[in-house]
N, C-alpha and C positions, 0 to 999 in steps of 0.2 A: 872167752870172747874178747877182741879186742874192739877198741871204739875209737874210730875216726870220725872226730864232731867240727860241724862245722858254726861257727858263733854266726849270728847277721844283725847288726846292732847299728843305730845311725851316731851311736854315742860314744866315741872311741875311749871313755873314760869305763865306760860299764864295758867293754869289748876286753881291755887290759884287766878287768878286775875278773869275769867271767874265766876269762883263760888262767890264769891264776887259780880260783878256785880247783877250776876243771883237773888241772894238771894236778892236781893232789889229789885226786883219784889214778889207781895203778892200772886199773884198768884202758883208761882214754892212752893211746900212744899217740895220738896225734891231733893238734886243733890250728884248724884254719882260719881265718878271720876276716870278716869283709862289713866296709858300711855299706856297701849299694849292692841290694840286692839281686840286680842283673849282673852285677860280676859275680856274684857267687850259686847264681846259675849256671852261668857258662861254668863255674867249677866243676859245679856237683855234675856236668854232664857227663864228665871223664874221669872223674876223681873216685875212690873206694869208701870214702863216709856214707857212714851206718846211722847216724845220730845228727838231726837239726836242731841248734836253738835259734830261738828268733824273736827279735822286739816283734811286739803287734803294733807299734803307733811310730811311723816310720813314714819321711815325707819323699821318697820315690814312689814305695809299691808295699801298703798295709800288710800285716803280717797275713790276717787270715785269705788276702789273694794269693801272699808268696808261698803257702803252704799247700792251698788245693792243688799246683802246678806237677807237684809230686805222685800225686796219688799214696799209696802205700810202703811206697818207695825207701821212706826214712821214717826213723823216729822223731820222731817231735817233741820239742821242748820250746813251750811259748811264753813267754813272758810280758810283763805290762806294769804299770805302775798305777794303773786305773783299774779302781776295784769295777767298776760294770761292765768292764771287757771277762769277767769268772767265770761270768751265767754263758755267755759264748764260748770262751774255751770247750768248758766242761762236753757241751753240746757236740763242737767239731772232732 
């Protein structure tokens, strides 16, 4: 299975580090990268990613709006730096 992931981070410092990571797995052939989540809508309209990551605390458009927009669509990979955003992840 290959993985095209898209990052969506408003932190361009954690965006570089993420992909980084990312790319050391053989699996991911490809990562996209966006801080404004409305551009990386219009991506993911036309684009083949399989795999989303995503800040939750993001001052355009909160993670857990920019996620329901999908539906089942992608995977999900949410992230936060705020331990009381857990109990909701876990949930959504």
């Amino acid at each position: 299975m290959q993985i095209h992931l898209v990052i969506v981070d408003d932190s361009n410092i954690w965006l570089n580090i993420a992909e980084r990571l990312a790319l050391l797995n053989p699996l991911i052939t490809s990562v996209s990268k966006f801080n404004d989540p409305m551009d990386a809508w219009i991506y993911l309209q036309t684009s083949n990613a399989n795999v989303l990551m995503t800040d939750i605390e993001m001052p355009m458009l909160d993670g857990f709006s920019f996620v329901t927009m999908f539906g089942r669509k992608l995977q999900i990979i949410s992230s936060s730096t705020r331990e009381e955003f857990a109990k909701h992840i876990e949930v959504v």
